[in-house]
C-alpha positions, 0 to 999 in steps of 0.5 A: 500500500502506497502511503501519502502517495504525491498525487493524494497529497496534491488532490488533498491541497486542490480539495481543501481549496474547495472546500475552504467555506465548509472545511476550513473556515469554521476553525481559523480565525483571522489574525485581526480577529482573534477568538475571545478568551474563554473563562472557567466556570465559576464552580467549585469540586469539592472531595468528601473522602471515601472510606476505605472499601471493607468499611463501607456501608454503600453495596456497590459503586458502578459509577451510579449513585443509591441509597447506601447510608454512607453516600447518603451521610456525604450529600448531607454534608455537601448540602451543609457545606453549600449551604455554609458557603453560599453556593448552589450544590450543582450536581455529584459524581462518585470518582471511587477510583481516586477514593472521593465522592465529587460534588460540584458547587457553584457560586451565584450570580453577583457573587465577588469571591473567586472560586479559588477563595472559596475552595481554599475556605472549604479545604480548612473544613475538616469534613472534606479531602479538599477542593479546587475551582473548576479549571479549564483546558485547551487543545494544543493546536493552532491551524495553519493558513498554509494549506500545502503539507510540508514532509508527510508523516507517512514518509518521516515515520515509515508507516508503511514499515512500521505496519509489517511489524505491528499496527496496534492490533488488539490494544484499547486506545482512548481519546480524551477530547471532543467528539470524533466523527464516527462515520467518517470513512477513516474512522468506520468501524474503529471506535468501539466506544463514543461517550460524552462527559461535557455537561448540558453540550448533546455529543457531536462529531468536532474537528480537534478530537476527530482529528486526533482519532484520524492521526492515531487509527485511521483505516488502511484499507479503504483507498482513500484518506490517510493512515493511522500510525496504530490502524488496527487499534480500537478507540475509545472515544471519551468526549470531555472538550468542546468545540468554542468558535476556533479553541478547544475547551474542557473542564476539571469534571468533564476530564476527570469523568472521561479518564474515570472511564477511560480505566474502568474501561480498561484502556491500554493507552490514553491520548490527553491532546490538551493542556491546562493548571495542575490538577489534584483531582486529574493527577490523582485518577492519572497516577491510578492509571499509571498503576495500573499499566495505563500508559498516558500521552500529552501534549506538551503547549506553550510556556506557562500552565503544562498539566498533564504534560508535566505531571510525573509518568505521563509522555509529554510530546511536542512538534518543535524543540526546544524541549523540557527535559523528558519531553519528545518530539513527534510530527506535529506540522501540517499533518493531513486528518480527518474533518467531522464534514466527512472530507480531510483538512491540515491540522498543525500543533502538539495535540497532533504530535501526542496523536502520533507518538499515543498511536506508536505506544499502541504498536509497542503494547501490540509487542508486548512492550510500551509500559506506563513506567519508564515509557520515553525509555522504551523509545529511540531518541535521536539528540533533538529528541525526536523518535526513530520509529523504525529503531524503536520498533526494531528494538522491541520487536526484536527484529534487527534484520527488518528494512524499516526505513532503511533507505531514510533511517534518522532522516526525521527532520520536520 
């Protein structure tokens, strides 16, 4: 199979150009117009600690709420606490797997405080774990005005090679981002679970998450579009950002739902293409799967607020140097991807670098290889810290006479 032939990669440019209105102009935004800057709700996650499993009077925890004692005793407490504060109990969410029971409070209209003061308040209260204002996440992505591919990923990653010795095959592949087209032909049949945790927003396909779902799984063998680096992976398709004009968007709760999920669903990998503040409660659930054997993926953004890039274990992955010490570098620039409008569009940014490099994790895990811990060491770096794809796989398939990439071997200059 022919990857990215040159032919594909011009009709690609002559289609985008027609479809400019449909495709493109729904997610650029002029530079003299910039999108307006979102702000987090005015919300408050408050923890009421769970006791421990053999002590709880509660008979079970899917994920539902019932009438057990125990549960009964902590909404009581959330009631008073809003009630203490002034707030509005918005709603709860039991997050057993970080050992807390969430409830979600909001301050009214008209209130002066912060939600960072009121959390701090709530947290001296000796009935509570702790709380956090709510925070907000962006996709790590930014669309180019160019609309000519630069060098495809197909060729700097020898996708073609690298498929004769793995394509992720039986390994589970959640993408925690906004909705993914479903029925797009590259996308058909390869996710096996479409979930959506972004409150009073109905799920709907979105470019940012579809795309991301494209760069990691694509099919190979309809003839059109592009490859996926992991093909035969089934993706777990866990919505917890939204689309707002040109920016992607999330909150702490609707992450924290969608990587809930993402364990009990026992995911092999987890794609976060998104970045924000530090998050007790996201680290917490992220530390959990890392026990687990979970292997987490991030895009690593601008300066400034980098969680879940930095947080301890997780691989932070970006498209241009210069890196903090443990990041990588995967494609990131002009990389071609399915569009929610059934066609395909150019997408630029880290979030599509972290695609590319969770995809190669689920070709490790195929292998046997690819574990949470210690994960950048199961990767060939050359000294810009970008990946040698070929001599990773090479190296864990245990199949050094193999001609991955032999003619271009470390030719993987953006």
């Amino acid at each position: 199979m022919t990857i990215m032939n040159p032919l594909f990669r011009c009709l690609l440019v002559w289609a985008a150009l027609l479809a400019w209105p449909a495709a493109f102009a729904q997610i650029q935004t002029p530079a003299s117009a910039p999108a307006p800057a979102a702000s987090a709700p005015r919300q408050v996650l408050v923890m009421l600690e769970l006791p421990k499993a053999h002590y709880r009077p509660d008979s079970s925890y899917a994920g539902s709420y019932g009438d057990g004692v125990g549960l009964q005793a902590r909404k009581r407490v959330a009631e008073a606490l809003a009630h203490e504060h002034a707030l509005q109990l918005h709603n709860e969410w039991p997050m057993p797997l970080a050992g807390v029971d969430c409830f979600v409070m909001t301050l009214a209209d008209g209130d002066k405080r912060s939600p960072a003061q009121v959390a701090q308040a709530i947290s001296a209260d000796k009935r509570v774990a702790w709380a956090q204002a709510e925070s907000l996440y962006r996709g790590e992505a930014a669309q180019d005005k160019a609309l000519y591919p630069t060098q495809p990923a197909a060729r700097q990653w020898h996708l073609a090679d690298l498929h004769a010795i793995a394509t992720g095959r039986g390994t589970r592949v959640a993408v925690i981002d906004s909705g993914v087209a479903t029925e797009h032909p590259d996308l058909l049949g390869q996710v096996v679970l479409n979930e959506n945790f972004v409150d009073d927003r109905p799920l709907q396909a979105e470019p940012h998450g579809t795309a991301v779902a494209g760069i990691i799984a694509a099919r190979t063998d309809t003839h059109q579009g592009i490859a996926g680096v992991a093909p035969h992976a089934s993706l777990l398709a866990l919505r917890a950002c939204w689309q707002d004009a040109t920016q992607t968007l999330c909150t702490s709760m609707s992450l924290a739902k969608a990587l809930n999920e993402a364990i009990l669903q026992h995911a092999e990998v987890i794609n976060m293409s998104l970045g924000g503040p530090d998050d007790r409660l996201l680290g917490r659930l992220i530390d959990v799967a890392l026990a687990r054997g979970i292997a987490v993926v991030a895009a690593l953004g601008g300066e400034g607020e980098r969680f879940p890039a930095d947080h301890a274990g997780v691989l932070a992955v970006a498209s241009v140097p210069p890196l903090p010490y443990g990041a990588v570098i995967a494609p990131g620039r002009d990389v071609p991807s399915p569009a929610p409008n059934g066609g395909w569009t150019l997408v630029t940014g880290s979030s599509f670098s972290a695609a590319h490099a969770a995809g190669l994790i689920a070709l490790l895990r195929e292998l046997g290889s690819g574990q949470a811990r210690g994960l950048r060491g199961d990767l060939v770096l050359d000294p810009m810290g970008r990946i040698d794809t070929c001599a990773t796989l090479l190296r864990h398939a245990h199949a050094s006479g193999h001609p991955c990439g032999l003619a271009t071997l470390g030719q993987t200059s953006e």
